[in-house]
Rosetta silent file (secondary structure, phi, psi, omega in degrees, C-alpha in Angstrom):
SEQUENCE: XXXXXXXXXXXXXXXXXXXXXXXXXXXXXXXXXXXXXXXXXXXXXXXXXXXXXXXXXXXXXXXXXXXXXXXXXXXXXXXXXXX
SCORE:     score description
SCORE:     0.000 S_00000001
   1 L     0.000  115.069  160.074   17.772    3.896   -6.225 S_00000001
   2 L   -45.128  132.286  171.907   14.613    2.485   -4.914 S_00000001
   3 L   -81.239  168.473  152.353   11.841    1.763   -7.384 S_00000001
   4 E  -122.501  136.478  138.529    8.507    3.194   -6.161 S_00000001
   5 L    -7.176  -39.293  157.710    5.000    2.923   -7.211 S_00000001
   6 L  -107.335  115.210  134.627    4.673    6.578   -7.139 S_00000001
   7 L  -136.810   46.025 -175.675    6.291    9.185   -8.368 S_00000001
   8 L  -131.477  -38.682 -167.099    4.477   12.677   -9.126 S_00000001
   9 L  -164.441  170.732 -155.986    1.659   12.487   -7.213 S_00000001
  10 L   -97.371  162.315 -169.538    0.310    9.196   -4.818 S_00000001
  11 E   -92.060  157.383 -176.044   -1.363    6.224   -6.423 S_00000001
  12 E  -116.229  150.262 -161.520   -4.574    5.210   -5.465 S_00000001
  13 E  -128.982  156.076 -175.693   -4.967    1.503   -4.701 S_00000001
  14 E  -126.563  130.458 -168.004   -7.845   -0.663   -3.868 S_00000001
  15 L   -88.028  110.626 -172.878   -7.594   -3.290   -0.975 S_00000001
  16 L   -88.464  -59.560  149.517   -7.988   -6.856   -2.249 S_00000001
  17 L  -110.489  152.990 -166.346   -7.098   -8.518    1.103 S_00000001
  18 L   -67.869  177.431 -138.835   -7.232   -6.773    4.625 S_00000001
  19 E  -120.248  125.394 -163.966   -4.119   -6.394    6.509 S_00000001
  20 L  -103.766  174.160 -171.561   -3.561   -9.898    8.279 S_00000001
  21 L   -30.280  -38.399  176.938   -2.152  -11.034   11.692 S_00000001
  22 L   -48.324  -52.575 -154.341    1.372  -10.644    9.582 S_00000001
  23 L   101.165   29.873 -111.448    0.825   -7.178    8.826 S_00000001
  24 L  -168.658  134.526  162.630    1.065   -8.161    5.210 S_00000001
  25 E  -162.643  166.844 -177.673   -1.894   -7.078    2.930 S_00000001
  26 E   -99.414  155.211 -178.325   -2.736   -6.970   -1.063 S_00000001
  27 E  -150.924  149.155  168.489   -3.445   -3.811   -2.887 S_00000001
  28 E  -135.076  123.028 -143.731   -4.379   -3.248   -6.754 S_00000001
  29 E   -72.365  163.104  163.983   -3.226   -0.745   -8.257 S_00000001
  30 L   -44.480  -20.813  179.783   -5.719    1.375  -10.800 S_00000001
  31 L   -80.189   -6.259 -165.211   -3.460    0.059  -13.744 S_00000001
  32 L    95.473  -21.891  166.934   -4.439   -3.579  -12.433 S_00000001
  33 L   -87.214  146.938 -173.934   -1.322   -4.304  -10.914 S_00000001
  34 E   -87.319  141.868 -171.463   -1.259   -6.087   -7.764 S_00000001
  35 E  -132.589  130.624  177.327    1.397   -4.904   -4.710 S_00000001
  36 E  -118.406   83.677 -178.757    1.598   -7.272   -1.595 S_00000001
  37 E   -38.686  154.663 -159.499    2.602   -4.559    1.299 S_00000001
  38 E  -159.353  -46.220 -151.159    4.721   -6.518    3.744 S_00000001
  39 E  -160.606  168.562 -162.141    5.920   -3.627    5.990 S_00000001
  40 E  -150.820  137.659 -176.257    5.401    0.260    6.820 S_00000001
  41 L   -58.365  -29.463  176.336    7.320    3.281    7.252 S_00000001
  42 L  -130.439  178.166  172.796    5.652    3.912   10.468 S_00000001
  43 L   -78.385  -55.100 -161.719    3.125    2.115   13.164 S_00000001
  44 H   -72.125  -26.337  161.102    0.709    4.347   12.014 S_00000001
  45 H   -62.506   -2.582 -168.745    0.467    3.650    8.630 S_00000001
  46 H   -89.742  -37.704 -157.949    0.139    0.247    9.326 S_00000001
  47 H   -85.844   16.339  140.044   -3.114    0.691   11.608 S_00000001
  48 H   -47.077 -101.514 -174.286   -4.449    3.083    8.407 S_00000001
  49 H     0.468  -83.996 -154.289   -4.247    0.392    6.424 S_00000001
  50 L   -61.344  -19.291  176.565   -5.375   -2.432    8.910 S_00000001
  51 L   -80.572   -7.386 -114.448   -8.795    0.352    9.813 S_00000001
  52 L  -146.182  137.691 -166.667   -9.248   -0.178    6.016 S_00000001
  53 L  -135.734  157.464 -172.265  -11.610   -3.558    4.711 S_00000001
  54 L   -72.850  114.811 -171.587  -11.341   -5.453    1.136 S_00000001
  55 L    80.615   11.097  148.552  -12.802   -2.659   -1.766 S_00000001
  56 L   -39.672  145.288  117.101  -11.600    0.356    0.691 S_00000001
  57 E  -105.348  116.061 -176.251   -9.468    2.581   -1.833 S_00000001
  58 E  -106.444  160.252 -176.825   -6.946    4.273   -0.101 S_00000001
  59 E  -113.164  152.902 -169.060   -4.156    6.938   -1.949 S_00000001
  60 E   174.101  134.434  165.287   -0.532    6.139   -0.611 S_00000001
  61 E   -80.859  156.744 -176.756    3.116    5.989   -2.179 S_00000001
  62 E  -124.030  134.574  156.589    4.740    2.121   -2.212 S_00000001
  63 E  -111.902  163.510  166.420    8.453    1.314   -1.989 S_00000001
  64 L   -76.306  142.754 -174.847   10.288   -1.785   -2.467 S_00000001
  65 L  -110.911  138.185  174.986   10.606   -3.042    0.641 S_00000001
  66 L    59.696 -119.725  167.748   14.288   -5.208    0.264 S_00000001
  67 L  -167.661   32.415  125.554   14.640   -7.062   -3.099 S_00000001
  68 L  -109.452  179.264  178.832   12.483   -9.350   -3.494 S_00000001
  69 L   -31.957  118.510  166.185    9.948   -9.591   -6.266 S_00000001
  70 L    67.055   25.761  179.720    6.237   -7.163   -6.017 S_00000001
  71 E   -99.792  124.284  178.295    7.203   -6.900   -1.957 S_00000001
  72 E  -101.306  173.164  131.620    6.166   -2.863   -0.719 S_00000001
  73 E  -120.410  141.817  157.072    6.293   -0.849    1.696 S_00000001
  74 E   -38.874   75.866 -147.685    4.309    1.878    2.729 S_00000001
  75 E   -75.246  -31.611 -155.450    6.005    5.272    2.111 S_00000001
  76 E  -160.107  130.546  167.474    3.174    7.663    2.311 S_00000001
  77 E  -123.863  159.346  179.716   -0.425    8.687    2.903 S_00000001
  78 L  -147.654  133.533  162.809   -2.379   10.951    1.686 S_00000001
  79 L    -0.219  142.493  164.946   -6.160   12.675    2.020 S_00000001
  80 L    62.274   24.340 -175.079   -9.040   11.752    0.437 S_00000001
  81 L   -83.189   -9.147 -170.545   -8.082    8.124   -0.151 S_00000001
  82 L  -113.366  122.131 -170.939  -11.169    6.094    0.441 S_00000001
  83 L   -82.548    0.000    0.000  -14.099    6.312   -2.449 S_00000001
């Protein structure tokens, strides 16, 4: 079983660094925890993201991406993510 980030309804996250040459970017979550996004279910969620600048809040589910420690992927987007 994958853990996720989400699971009822999508979390909303606030972008602490922009999405870098890597693809790779930091997000903090409303609880304060930090998630460092590494990889994306699709191309297009990646260039969401990456259209997206540091104190953007976007709404999105996170998976683990492989096993190690606080590494996500993008699972999901959703509407109304940027305040």
């Amino acid at each position: 079983m994958s853990q996720t980030a989400s699971r009822n309804s999508p979390d909303t996250f606030t972008i602490v660094n922009e999405v870098n040459d890597h693809g790779a970017a930091t997000l903090r979550g409303d609880n304060g925890s930090t998630f460092h996004v590494t990889s994306y279910e699709n191309s297009s969620y990646r260039d969401y993201l990456a259209n997206h600048h540091a104190g953007d809040r976007v709404r999105m589910d996170l998976v683990r991406a492989g096993v190690r420690a606080n590494v996500w992927q993008v699972s999901a987007l959703y509407p109304g993510a940027n305040e």
